[in-house]
C-alpha positions as CSV (number, residue, x, y, z in Angstrom):
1,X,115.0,82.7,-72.3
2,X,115.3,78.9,-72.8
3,X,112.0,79.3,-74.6
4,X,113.4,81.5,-76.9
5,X,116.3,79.7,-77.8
6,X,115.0,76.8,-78.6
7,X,112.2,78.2,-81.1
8,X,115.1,80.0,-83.0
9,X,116.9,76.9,-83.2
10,X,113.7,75.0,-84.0
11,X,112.6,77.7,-86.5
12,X,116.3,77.4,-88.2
13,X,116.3,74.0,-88.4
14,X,113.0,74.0,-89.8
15,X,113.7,76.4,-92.5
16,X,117.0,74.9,-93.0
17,X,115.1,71.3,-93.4
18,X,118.1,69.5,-91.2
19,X,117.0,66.6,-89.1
20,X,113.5,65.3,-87.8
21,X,112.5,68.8,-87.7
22,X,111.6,69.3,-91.0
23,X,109.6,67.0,-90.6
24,X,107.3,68.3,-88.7
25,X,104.7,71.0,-88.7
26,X,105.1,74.6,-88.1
27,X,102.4,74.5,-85.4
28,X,104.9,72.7,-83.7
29,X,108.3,74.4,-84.1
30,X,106.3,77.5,-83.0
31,X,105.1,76.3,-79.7
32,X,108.5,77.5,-77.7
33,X,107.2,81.1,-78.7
34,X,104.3,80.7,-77.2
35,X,105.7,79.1,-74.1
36,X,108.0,81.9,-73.6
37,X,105.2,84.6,-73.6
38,X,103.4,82.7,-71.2
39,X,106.7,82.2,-68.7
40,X,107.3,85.7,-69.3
41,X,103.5,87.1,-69.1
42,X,103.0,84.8,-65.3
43,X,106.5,86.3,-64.5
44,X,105.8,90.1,-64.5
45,X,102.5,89.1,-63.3
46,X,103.4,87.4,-60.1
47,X,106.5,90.0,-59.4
48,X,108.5,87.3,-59.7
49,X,110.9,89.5,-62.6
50,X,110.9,92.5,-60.3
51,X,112.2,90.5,-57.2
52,X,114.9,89.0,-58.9
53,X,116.3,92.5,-60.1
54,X,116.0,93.5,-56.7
55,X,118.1,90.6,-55.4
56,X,121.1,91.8,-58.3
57,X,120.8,95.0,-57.1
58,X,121.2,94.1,-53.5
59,X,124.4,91.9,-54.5
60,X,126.1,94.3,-56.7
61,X,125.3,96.9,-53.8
62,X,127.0,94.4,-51.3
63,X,129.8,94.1,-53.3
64,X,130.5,97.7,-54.1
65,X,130.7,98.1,-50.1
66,X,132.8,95.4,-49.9
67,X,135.3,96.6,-52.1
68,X,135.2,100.3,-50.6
69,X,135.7,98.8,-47.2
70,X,138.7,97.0,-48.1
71,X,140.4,99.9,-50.6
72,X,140.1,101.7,-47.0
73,X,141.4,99.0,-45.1
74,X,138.4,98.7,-43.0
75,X,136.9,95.3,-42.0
76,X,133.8,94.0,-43.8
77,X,130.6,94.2,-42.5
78,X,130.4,90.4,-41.8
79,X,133.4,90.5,-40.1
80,X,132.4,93.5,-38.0
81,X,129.2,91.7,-36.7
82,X,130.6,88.9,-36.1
83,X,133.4,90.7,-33.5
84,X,130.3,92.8,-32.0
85,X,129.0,89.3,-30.8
């Protein structure tokens, strides 16, 4: 996502011609793009994306249980394996 921020920004500022930037070659404003397909192409490839989605989905889970438990005045689940010990 950095990636991609920073080409747009370079890209603007190159068409824009503010700064060093348009000063330089296109070829090299460009090169963020290209970055960010690579990040992104290693990513789905190592399972890397698909773990972290995974990890959300366990902490938004965690939460919603959390919250349930103490609408219903129950203790948490933390708490209740803690006393167990």
């Amino acid at each position: 996502m950095w990636f991609l921020m920073l080409g747009l920004l370079g890209v603007a500022l190159k068409y824009l011609e503010i700064g060093p930037v348009a000063t330089l070659s296109w070829w090299v404003v460009l090169i963020p793009f290209a970055l960010a397909i690579a990040w992104w192409s290693y990513a789905d490839a190592s399972g890397y994306t698909k773990r972290r989605v995974i990890e959300r989905e366990n902490e938004r889970k965690a939460h919603r249980i959390d919250r349930q438990r103490s609408a219903l005045g129950m203790l948490n689940s933390r708490s209740a394996t803690k006393r167990r010990k």
